[in-house]
BAFI-3210 file (N, C-alpha, C; in Angstrom, 3 decimals, decimal comma, padded with zeros to 6 digits):
// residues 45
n [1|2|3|4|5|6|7|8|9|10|11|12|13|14|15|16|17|18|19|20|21|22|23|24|25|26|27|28|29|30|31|32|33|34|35|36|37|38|39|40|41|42|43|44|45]
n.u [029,392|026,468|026,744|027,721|025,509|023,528|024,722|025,300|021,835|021,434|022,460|020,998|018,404|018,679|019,628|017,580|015,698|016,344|015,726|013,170|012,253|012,593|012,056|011,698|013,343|015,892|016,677|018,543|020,511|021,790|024,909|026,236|027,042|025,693|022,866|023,251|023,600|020,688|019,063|019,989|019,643|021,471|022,957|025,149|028,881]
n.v [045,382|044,880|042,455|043,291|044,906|042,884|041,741|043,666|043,838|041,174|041,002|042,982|041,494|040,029|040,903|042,785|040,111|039,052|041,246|040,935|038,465|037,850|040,139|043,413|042,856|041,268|044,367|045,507|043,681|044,481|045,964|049,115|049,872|048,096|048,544|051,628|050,570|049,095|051,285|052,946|055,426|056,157|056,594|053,446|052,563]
n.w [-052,078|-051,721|-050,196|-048,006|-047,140|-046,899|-044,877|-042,624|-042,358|-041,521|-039,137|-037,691|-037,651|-036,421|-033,546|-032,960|-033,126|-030,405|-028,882|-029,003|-028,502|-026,174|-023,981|-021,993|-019,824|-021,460|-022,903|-020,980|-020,742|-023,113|-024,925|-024,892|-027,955|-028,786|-028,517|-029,994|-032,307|-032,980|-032,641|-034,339|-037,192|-039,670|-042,126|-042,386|-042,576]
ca.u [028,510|025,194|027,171|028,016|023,934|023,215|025,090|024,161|020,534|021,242|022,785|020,061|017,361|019,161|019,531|015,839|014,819|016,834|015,104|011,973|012,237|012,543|010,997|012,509|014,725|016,761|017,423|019,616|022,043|022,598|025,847|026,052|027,073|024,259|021,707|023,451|023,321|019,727|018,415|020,476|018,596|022,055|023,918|025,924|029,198]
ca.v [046,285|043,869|041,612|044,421|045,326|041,843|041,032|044,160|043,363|040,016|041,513|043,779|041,533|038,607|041,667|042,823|039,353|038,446|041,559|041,500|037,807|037,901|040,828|044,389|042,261|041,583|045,842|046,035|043,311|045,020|046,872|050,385|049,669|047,148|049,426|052,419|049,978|049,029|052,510|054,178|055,855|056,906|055,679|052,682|052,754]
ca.w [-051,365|-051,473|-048,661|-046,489|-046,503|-046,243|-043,403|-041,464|-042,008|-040,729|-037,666|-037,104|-037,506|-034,892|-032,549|-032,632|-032,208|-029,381|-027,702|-028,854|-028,003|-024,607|-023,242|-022,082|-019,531|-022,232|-023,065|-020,140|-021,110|-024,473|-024,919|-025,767|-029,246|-029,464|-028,242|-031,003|-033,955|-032,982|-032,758|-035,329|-038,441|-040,258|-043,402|-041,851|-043,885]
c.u [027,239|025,903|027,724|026,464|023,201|023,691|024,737|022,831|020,617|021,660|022,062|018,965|017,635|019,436|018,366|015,622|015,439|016,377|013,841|011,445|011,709|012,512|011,789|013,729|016,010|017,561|018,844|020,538|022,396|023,444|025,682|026,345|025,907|022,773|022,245|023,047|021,901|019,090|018,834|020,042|019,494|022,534|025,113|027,183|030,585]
c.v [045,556|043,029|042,562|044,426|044,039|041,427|042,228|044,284|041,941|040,191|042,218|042,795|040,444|039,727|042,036|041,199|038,679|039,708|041,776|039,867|037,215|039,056|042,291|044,511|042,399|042,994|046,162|045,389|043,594|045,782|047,977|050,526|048,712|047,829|050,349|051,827|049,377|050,043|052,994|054,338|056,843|055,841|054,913|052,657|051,263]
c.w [-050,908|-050,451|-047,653|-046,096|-046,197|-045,353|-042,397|-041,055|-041,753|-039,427|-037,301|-036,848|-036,152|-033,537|-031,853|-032,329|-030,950|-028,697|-027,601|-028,149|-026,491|-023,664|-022,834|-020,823|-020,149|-022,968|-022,026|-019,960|-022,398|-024,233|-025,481|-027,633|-029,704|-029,685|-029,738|-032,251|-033,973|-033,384|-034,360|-037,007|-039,676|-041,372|-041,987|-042,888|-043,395]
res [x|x|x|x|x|x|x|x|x|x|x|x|x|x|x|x|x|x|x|x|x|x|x|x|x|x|x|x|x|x|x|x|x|x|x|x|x|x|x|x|x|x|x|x|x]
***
């Protein structure tokens, strides 16, 4: 269970910084699943 939550907080945080990175350019080549798992404020399971 601890490497499931560690690897989706390593995929979240390489997501945020690849858009906080480079500016809000980068929002509109995210995929709809990229954008969902950015935003989303639910139990991931």
């Amino acid at each position: 269970m601890e490497d499931k939550v560690a690897k989706l907080l390593e995929s979240k945080r390489a997501l945020a910084d690849a858009v906080a990175g480079s500016g809000e350019a980068a929002l509109t080549e995210l995929s709809d699943a990229d954008l969902a798992e950015l935003v989303a404020l639910g139990r991931q399971s």
